[in-house]
N, CA and C atoms as an extended XYZ file, in Angstrom:
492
Properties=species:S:1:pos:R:3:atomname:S:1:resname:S:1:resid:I:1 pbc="F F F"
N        96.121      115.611       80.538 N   UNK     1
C        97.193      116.424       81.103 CA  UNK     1
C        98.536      115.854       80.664 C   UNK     1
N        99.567      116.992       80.441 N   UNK     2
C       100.765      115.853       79.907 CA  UNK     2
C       102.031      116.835       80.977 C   UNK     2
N       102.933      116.119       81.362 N   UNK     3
C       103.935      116.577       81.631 CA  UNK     3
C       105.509      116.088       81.060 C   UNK     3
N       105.853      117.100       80.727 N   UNK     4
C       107.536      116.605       80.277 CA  UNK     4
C       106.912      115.444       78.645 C   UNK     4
N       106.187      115.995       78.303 N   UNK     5
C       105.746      115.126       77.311 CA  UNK     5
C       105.123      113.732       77.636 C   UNK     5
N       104.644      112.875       78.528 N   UNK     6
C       104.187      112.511       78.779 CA  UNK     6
C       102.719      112.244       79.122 C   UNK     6
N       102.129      111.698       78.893 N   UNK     7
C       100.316      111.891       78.265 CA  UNK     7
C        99.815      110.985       79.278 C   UNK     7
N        98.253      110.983       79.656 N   UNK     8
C        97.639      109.573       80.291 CA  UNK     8
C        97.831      108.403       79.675 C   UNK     8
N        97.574      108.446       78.645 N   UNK     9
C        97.734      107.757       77.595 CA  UNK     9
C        98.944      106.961       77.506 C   UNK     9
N        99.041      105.512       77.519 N   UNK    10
C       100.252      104.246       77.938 CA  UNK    10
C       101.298      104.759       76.446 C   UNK    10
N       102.437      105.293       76.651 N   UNK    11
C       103.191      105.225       75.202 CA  UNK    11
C       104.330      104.087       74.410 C   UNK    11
N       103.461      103.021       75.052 N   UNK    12
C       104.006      102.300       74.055 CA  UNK    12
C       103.042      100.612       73.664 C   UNK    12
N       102.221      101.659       73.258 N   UNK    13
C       101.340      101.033       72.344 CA  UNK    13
C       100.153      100.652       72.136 C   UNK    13
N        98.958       99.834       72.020 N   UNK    14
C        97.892      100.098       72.483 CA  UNK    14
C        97.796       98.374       72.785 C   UNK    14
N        96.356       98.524       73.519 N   UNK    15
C        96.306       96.776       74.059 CA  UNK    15
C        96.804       97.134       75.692 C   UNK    15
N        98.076       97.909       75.886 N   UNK    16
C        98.093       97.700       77.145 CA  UNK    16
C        97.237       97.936       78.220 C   UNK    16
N        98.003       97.402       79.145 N   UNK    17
C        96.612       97.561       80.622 CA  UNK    17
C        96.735       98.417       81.223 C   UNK    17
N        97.580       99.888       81.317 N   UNK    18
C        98.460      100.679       81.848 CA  UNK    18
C        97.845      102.048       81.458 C   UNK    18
N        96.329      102.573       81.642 N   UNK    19
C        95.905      103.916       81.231 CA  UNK    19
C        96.362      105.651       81.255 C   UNK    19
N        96.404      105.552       83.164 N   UNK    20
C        96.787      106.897       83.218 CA  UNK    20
C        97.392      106.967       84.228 C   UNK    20
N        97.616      108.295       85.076 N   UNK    21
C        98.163      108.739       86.137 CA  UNK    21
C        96.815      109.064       86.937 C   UNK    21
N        97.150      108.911       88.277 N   UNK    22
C        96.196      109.201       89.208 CA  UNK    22
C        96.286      110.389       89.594 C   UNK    22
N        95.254      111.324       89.750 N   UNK    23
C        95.333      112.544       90.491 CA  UNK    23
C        96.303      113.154       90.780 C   UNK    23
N        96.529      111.928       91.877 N   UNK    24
C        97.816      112.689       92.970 CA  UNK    24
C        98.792      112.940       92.402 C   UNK    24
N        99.531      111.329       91.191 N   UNK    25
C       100.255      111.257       90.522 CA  UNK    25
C       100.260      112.779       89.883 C   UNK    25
N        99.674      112.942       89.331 N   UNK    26
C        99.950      114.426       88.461 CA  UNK    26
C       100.206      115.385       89.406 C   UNK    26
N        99.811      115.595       90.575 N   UNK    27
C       100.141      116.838       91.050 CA  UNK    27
C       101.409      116.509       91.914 C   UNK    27
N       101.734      115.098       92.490 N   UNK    28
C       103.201      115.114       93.172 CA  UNK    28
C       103.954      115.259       91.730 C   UNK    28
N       103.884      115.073       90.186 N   UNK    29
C       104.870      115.644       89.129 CA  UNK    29
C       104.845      117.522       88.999 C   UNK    29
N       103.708      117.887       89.455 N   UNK    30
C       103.384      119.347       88.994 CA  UNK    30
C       104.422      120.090       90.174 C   UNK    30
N       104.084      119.477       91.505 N   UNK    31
C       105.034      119.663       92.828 CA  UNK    31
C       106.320      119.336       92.247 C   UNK    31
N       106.775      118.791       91.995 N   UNK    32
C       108.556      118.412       91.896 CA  UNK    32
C       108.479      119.551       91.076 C   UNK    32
N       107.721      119.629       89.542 N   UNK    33
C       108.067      121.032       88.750 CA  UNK    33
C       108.434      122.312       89.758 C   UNK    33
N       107.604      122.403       90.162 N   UNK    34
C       107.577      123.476       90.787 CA  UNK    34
C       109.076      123.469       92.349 C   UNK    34
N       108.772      122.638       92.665 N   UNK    35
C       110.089      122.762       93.440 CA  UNK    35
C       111.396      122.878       92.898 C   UNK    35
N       111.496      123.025       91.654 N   UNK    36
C       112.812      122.860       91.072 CA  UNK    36
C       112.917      124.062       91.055 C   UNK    36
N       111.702      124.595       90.307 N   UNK    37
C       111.686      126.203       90.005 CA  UNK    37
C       111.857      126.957       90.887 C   UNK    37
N       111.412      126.499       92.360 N   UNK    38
C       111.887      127.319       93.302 CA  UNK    38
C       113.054      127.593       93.497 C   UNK    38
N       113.762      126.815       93.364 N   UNK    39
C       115.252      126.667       93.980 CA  UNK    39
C       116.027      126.637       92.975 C   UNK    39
N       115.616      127.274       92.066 N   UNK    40
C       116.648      127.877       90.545 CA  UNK    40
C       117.155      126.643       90.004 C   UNK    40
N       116.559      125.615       89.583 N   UNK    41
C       117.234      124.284       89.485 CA  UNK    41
C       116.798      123.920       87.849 C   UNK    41
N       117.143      123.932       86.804 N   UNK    42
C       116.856      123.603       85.658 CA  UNK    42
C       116.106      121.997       85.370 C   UNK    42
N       116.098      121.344       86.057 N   UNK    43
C       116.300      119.500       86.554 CA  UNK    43
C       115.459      119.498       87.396 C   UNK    43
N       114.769      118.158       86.935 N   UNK    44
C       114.084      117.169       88.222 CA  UNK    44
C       114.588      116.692       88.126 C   UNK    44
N       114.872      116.173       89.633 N   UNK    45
C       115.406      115.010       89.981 CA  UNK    45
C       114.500      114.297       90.656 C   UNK    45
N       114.864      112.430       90.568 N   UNK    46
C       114.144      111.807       91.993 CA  UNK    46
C       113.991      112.266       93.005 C   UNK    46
N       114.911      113.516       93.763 N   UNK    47
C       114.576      113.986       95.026 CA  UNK    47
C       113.612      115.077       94.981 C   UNK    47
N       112.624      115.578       93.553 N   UNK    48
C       112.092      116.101       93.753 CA  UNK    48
C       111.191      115.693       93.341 C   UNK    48
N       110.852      114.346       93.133 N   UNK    49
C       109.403      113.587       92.820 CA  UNK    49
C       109.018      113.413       94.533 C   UNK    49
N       110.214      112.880       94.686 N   UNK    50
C       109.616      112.636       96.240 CA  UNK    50
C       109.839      113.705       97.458 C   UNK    50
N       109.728      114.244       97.010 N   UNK    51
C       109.513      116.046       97.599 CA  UNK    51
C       108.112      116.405       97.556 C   UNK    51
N       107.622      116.091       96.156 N   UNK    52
C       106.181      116.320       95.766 CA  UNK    52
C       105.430      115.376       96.101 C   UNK    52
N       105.871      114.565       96.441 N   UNK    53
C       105.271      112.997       96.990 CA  UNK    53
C       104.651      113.570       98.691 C   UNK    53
N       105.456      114.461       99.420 N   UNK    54
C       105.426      114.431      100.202 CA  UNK    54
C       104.294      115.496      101.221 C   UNK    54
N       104.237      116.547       99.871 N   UNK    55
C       103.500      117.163       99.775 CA  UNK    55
C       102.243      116.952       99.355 C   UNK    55
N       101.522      115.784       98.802 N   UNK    56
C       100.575      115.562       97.966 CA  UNK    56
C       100.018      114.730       99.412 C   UNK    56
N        99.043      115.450       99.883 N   UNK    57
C        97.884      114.726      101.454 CA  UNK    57
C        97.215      113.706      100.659 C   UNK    57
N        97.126      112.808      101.583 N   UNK    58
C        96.447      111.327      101.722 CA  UNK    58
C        96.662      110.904       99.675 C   UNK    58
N        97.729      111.115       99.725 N   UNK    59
C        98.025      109.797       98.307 CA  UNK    59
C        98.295      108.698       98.948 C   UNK    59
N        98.547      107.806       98.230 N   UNK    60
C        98.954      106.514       98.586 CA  UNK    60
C       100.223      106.012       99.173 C   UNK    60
N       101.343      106.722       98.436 N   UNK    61
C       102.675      106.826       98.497 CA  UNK    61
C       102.811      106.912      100.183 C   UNK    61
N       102.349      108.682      100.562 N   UNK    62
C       102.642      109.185      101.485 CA  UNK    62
C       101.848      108.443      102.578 C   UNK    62
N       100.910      107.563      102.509 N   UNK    63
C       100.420      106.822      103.631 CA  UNK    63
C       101.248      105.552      103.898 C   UNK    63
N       101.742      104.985      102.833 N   UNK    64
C       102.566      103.678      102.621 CA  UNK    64
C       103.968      104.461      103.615 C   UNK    64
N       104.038      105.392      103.248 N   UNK    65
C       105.059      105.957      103.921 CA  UNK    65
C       105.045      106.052      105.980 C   UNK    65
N       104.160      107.076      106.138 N   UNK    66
C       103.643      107.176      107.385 CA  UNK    66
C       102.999      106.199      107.725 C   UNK    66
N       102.458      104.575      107.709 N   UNK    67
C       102.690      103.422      108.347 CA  UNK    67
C       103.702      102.357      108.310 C   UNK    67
N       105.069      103.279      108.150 N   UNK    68
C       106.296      102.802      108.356 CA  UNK    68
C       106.911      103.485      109.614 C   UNK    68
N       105.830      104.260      110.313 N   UNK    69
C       106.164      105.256      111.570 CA  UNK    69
C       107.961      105.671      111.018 C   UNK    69
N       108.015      106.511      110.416 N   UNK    70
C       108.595      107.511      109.593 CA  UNK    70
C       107.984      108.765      109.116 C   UNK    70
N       108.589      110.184      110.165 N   UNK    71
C       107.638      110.951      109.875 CA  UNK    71
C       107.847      111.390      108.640 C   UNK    71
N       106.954      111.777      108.015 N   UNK    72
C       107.630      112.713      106.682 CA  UNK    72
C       108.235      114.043      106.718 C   UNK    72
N       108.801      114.802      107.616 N   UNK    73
C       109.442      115.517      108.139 CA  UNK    73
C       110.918      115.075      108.126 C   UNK    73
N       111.050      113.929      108.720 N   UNK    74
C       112.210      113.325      108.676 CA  UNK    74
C       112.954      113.085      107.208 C   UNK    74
N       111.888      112.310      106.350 N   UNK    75
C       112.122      111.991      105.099 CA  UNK    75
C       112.562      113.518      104.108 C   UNK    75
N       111.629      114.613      104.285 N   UNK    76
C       111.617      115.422      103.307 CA  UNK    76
C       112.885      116.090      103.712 C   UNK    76
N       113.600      116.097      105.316 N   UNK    77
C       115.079      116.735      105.591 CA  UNK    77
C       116.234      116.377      104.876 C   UNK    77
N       115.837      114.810      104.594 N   UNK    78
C       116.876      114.382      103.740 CA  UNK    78
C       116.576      114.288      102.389 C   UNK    78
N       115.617      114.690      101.708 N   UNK    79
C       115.496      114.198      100.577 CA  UNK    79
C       115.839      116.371      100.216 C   UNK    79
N       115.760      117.251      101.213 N   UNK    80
C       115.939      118.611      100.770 CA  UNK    80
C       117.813      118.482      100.579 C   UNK    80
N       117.971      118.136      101.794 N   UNK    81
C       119.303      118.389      101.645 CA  UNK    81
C       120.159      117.815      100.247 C   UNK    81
N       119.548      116.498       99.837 N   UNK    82
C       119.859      116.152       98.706 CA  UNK    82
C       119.720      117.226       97.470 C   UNK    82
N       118.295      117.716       97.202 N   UNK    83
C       118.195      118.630       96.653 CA  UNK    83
C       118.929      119.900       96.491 C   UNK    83
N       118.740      120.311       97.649 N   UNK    84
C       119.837      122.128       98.008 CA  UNK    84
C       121.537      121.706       97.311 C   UNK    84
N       121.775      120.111       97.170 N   UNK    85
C       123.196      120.147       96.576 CA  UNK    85
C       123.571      121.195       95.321 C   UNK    85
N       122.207      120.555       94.371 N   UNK    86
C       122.569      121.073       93.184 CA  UNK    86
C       121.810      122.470       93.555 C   UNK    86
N       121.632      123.243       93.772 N   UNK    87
C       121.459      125.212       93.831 CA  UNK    87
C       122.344      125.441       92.751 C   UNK    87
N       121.465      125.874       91.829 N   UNK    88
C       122.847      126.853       91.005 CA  UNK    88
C       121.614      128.030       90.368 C   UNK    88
N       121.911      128.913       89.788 N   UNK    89
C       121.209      129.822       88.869 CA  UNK    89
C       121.376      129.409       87.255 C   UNK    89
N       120.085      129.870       86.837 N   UNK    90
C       119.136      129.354       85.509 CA  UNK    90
C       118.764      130.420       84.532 C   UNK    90
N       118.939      130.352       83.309 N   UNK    91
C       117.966      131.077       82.930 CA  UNK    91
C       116.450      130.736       83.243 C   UNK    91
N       115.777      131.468       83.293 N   UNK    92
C       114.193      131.051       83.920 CA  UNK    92
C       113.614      130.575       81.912 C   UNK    92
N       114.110      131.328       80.908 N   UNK    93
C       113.606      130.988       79.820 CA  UNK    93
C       113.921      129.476       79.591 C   UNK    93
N       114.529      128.733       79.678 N   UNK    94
C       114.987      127.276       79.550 CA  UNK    94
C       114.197      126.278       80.225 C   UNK    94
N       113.183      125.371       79.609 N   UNK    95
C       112.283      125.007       80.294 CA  UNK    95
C       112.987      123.939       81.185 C   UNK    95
N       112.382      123.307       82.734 N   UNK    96
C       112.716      123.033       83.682 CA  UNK    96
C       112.425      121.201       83.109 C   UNK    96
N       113.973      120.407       83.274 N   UNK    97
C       113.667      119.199       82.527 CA  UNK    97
C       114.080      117.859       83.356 C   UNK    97
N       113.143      116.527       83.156 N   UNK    98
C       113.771      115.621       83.818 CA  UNK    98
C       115.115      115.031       83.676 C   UNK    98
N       115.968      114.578       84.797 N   UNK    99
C       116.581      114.053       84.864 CA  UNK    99
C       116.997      112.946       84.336 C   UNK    99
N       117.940      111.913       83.387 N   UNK   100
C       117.880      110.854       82.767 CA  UNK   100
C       117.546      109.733       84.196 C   UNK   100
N       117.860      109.853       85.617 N   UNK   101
C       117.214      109.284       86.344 CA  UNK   101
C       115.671      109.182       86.817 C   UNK   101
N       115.274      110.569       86.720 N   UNK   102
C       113.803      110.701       87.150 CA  UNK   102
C       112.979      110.151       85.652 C   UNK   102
N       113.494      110.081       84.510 N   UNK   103
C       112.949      109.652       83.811 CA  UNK   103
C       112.961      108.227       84.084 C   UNK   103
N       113.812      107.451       84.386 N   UNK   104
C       114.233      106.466       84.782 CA  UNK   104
C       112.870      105.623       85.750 C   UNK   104
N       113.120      106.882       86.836 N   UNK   105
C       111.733      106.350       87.619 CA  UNK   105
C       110.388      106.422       87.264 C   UNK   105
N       110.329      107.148       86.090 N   UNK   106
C       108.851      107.214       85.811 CA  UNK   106
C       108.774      105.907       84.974 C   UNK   106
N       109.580      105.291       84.581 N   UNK   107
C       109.505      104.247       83.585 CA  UNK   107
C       109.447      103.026       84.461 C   UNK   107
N       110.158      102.583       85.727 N   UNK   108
C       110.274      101.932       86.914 CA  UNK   108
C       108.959      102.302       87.510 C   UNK   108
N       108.057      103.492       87.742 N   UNK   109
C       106.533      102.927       88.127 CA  UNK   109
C       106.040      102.433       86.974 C   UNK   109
N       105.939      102.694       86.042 N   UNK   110
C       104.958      101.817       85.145 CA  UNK   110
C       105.159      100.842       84.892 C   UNK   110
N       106.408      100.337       85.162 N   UNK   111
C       106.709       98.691       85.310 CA  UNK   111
C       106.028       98.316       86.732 C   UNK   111
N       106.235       98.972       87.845 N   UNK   112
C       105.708       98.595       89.251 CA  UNK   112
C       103.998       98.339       88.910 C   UNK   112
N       103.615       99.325       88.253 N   UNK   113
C       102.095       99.098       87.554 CA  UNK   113
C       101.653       97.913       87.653 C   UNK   113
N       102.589       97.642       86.501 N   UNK   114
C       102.026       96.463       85.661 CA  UNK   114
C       102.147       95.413       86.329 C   UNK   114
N       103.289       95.270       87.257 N   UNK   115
C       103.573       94.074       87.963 CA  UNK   115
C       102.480       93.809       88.415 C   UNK   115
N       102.024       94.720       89.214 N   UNK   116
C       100.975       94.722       90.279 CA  UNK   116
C        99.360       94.588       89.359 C   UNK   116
N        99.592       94.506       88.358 N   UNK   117
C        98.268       94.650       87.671 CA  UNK   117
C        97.006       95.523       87.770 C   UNK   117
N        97.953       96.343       88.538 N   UNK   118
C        97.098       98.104       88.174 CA  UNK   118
C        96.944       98.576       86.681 C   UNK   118
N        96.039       99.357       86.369 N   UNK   119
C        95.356       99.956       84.937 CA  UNK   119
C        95.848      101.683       85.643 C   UNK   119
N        96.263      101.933       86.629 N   UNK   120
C        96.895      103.403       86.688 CA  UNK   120
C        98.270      103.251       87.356 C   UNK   120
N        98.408      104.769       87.278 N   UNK   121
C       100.205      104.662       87.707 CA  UNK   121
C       100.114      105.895       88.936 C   UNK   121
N        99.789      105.236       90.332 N   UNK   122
C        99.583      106.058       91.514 CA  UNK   122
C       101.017      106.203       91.986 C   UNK   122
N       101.252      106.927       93.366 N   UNK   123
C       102.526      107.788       93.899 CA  UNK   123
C       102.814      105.891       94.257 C   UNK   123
N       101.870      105.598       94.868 N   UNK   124
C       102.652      103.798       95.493 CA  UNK   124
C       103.909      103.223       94.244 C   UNK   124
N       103.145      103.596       93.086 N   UNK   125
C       103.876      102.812       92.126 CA  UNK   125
C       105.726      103.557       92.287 C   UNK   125
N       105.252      104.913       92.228 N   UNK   126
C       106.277      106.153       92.022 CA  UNK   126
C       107.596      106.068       93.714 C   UNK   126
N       106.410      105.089       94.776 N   UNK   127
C       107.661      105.302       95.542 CA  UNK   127
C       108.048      103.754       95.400 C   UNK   127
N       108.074      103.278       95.177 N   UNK   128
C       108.518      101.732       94.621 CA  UNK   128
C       110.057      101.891       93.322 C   UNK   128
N       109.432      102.630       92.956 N   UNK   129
C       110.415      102.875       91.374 CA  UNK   129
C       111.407      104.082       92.317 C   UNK   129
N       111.069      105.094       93.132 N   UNK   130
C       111.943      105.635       93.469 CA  UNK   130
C       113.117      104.888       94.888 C   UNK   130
N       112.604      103.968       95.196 N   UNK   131
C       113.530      103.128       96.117 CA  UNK   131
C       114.659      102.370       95.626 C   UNK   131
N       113.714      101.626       94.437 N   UNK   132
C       114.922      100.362       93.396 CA  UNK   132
C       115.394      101.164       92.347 C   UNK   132
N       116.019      102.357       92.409 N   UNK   133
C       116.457      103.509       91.273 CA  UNK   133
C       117.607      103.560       92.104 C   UNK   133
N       117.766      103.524       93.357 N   UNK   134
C       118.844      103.582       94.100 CA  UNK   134
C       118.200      105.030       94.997 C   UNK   134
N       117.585      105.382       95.137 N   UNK   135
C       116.901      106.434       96.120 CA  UNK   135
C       118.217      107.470       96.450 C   UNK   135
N       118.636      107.877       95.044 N   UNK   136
C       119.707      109.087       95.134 CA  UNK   136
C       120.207      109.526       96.551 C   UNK   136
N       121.061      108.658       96.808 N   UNK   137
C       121.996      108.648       97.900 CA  UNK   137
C       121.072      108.749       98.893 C   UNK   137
N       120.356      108.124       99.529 N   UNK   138
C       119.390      107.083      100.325 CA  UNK   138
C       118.620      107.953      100.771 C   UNK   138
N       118.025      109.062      100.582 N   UNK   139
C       116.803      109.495      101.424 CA  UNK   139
C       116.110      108.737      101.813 C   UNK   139
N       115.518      107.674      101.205 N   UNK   140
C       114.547      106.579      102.118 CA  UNK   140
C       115.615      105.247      102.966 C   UNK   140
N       116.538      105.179      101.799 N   UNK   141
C       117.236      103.652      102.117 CA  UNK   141
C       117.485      104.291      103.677 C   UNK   141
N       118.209      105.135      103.725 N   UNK   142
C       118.839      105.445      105.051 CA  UNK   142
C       118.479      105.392      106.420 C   UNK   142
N       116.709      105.540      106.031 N   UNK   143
C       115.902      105.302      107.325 CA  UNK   143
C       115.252      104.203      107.417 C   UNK   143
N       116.069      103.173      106.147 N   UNK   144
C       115.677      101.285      106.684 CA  UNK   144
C       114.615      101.056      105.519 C   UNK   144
N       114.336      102.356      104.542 N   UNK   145
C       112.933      101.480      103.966 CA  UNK   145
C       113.519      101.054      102.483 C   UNK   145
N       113.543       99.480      102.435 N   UNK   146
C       113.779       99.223      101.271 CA  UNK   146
C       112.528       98.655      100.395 C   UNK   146
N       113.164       98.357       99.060 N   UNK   147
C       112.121       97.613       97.990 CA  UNK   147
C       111.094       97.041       98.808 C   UNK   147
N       111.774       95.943       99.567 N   UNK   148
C       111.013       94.798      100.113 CA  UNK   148
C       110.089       95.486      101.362 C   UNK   148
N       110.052       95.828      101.888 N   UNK   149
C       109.283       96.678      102.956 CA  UNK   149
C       108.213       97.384      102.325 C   UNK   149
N       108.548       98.166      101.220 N   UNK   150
C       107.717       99.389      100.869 CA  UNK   150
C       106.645       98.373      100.297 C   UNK   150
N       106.812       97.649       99.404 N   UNK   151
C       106.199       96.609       98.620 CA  UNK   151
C       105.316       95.619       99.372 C   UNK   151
N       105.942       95.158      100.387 N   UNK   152
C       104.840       94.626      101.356 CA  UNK   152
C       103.698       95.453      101.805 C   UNK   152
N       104.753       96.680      102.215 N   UNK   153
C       103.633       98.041      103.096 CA  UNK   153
C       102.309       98.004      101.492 C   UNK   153
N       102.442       98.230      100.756 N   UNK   154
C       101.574       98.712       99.680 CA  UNK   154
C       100.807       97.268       99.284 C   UNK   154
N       100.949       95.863       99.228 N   UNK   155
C       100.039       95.085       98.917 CA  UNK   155
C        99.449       94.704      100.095 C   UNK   155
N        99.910       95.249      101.875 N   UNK   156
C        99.293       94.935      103.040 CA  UNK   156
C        98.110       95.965      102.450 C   UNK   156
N        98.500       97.442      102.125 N   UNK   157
C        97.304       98.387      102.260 CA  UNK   157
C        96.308       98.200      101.115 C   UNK   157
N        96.778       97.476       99.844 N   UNK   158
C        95.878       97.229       99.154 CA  UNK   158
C        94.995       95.986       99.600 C   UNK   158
N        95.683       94.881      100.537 N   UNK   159
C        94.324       93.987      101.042 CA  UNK   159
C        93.268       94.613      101.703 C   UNK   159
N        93.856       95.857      102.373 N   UNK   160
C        92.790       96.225      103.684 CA  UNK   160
C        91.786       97.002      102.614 C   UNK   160
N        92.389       97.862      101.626 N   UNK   161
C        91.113       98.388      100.990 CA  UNK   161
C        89.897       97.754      100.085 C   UNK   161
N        90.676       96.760       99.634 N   UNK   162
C        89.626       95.341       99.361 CA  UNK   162
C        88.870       94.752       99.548 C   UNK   162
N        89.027       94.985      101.559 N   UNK   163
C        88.521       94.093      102.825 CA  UNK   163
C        86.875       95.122      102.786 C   UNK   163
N        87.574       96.561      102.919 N   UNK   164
C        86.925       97.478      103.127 CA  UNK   164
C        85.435       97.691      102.522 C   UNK   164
């Protein structure tokens, strides 16, 4: 599956440890597509990865999220309103393109990847990279969740599934 040109496949080079996107991963990117399109928006932005983040049931992201007792209701109010800024009208022929930031973050999970010595690039990675991107005028920062929190939250939940 490729989006925005982007392949499973690690692009930059071979040897690495860095294979594909997870499931979810692809469909919280297919979700942001599509939310842009809704709202006449030519652009993804970070606020619409994590729009699609939010929408995508039992990923990783969105659980790392909701055991921060933060509803995602709360989160997606602010991460819309961010969004609804830019409303403008499109030609619909002009294909719908990332942001030099959201590209940004897709490059910031696959570094989160690797840190972590994952072989895929799940939403955990994607909300990690979307926090230390500067979380486009704080949809998350604002409700307290930083780098350091989210990052704990996600190697606490990766011990327990280990345990499991």
């Amino acid at each position: 599956m490729r989006f925005f040109g982007i392949g499973a496949k690690e692009p930059h080079g071979e040897g690495s440890t860095f294979t594909k996107f997870t499931e979810h991963a692809r469909k919280m990117l297919s979700l942001a597509q599509q939310g842009a399109a809704l709202r006449n928006q030519s652009f993804i932005g970070p606020q619409h990865l994590l729009l699609g983040m939010l929408h995508v049931e039992e990923c990783a992201g969105l659980k790392v999220l909701q055991a921060q007792a933060i509803g995602s209701a709360i989160i997606q109010l602010n991460a819309v309103a961010l969004v609804d800024r830019g409303l403008y009208d499109w030609d619909r022929s002009v294909k719908v393109g990332l942001t030099t930031r959201a590209r940004r973050v897709i490059e910031l999970s696959v570094y989160v990847a690797r840190s972590l010595n994952h072989s895929y690039l799940g939403t955990e990675h994607f909300l990690l990279a979307l926090v230390s991107e500067g979380d486009d005028a704080g949809a998350l920062t604002r409700l307290g969740l930083t780098y350091d929190v989210l990052y704990a939250a996600i190697l606490a939940r990766a011990g327990e599934a280990r345990e499991a």
